[in-house]
C-alpha positions as CSV (number, residue, x, y, z in Angstrom):
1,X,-145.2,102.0,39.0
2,X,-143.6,99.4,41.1
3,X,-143.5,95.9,38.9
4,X,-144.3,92.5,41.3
5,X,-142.4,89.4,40.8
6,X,-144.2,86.7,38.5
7,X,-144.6,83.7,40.9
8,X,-145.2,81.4,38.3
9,X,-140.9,81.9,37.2
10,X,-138.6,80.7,39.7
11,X,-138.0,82.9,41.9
12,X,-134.6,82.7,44.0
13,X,-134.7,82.9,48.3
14,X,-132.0,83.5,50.3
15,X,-133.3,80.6,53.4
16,X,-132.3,78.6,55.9
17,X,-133.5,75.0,57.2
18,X,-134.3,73.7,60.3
19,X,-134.9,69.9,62.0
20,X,-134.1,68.6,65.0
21,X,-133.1,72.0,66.7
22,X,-130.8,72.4,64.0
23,X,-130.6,74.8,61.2
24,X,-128.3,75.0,57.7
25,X,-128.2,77.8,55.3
26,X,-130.3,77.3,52.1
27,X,-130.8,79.5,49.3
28,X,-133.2,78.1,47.3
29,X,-135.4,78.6,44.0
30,X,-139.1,78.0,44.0
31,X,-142.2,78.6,41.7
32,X,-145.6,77.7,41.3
33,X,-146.0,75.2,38.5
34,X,-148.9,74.8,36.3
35,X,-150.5,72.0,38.2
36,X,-150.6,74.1,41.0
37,X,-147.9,72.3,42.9
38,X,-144.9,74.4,44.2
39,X,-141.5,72.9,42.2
40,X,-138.2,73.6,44.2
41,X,-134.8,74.2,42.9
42,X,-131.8,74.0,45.8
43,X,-128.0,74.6,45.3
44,X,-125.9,72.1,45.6
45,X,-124.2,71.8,49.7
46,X,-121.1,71.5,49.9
47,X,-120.8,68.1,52.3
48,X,-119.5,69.4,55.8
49,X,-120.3,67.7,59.2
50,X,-123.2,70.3,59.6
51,X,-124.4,69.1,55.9
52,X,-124.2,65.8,56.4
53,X,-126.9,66.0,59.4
54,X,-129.7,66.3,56.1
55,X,-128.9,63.7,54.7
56,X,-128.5,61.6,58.0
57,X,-132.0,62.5,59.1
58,X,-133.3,61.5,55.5
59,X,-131.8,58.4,55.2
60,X,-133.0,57.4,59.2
61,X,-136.3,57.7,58.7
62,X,-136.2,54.7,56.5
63,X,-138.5,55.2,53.8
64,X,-141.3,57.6,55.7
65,X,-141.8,61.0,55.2
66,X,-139.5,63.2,57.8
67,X,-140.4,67.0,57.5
68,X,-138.0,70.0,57.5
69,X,-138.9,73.4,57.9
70,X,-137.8,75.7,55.0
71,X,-138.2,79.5,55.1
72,X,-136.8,82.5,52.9
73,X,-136.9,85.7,51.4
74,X,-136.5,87.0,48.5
75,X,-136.5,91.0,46.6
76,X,-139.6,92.6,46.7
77,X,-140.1,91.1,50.6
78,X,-141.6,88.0,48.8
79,X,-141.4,85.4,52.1
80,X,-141.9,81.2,51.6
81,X,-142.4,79.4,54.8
82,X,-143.2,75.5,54.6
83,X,-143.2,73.6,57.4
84,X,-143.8,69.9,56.0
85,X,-141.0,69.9,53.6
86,X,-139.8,66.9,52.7
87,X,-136.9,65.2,50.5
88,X,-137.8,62.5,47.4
89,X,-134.0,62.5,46.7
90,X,-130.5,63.5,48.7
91,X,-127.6,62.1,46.5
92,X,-124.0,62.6,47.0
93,X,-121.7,63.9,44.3
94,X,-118.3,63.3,45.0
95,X,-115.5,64.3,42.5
96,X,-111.4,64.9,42.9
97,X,-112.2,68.9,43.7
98,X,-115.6,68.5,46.0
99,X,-118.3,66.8,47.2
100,X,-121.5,68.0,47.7
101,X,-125.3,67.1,48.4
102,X,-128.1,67.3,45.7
103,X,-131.7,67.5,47.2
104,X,-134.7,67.2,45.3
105,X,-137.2,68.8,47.4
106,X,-141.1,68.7,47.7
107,X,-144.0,70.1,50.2
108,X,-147.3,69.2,50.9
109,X,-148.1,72.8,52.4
110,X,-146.2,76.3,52.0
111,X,-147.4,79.6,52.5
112,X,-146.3,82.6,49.9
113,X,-146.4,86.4,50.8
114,X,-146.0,88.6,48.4
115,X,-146.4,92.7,49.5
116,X,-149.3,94.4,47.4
117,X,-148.5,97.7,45.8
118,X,-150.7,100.3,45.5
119,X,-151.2,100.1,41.9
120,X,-152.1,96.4,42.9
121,X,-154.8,97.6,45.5
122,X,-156.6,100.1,43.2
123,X,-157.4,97.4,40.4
124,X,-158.3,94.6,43.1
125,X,-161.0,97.5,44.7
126,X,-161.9,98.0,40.9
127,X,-162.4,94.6,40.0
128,X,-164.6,93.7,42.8
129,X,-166.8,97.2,42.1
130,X,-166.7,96.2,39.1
131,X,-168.3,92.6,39.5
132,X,-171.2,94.0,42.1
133,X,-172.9,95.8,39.4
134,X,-172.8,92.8,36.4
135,X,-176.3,92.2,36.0
């Protein structure tokens, strides 16, 4: 019996993001939260010239929305893919050691796979037998 990942606990993706024909490495946590909403949870990035694109293209759009693409996977061939991500947030940390980029992240539409085992399939076919002959 194969046990599925609870979507409604963080769940870490290895991901990348893409804008303006560019594309950064992201791993990335994300869950469904009990409002429904999906609630995002990035690693800090480390501030290189390729980094510091996000938060140029952030801090152009002056106030409106501009949308990233983010996509990952994670185990059990769980994929996200949003395409209207978007950041309330992209700070700077700097200290003596680093600097790095904290995003606070948000999407108004994603799409989350997550493979069906077989176990899953028989009680999905028994529920809906099931319901047909309710009275």
């Amino acid at each position: 019996m194969t046990s599925h990942t609870n979507l409604l606990d963080f769940t870490m993706f290895e991901g990348s993001l893409k804008a303006d024909g560019r594309q950064w490495d992201m791993p990335f946590r994300a869950k469904i939260g009990a409002d429904g909403e999906i609630e995002f949870d990035t690693a800090p990035l480390p501030v290189t010239r390729e980094t510091f694109e996000i938060e140029r293209l952030w801090s152009e759009a002056r106030g409106l929305v501009y949308y990233f693409e983010l996509s990952g996977k994670a185990a059990e061939d769980i994929r996200f893919e949003s395409k209207s991500l978007f950041f309330s947030a992209v700070r700077r940390k700097v200290t003596p050691d680093e600097s790095h980029l904290e995003l606070k992240a948000r999407c108004t539409i994603a799409t989350i796979t997550q493979p069906m085992s077989e176990l899953t399939d028989r009680i999905v076919v028994r529920q809906a037998i099931w319901a047909r002959h309710v009275p």
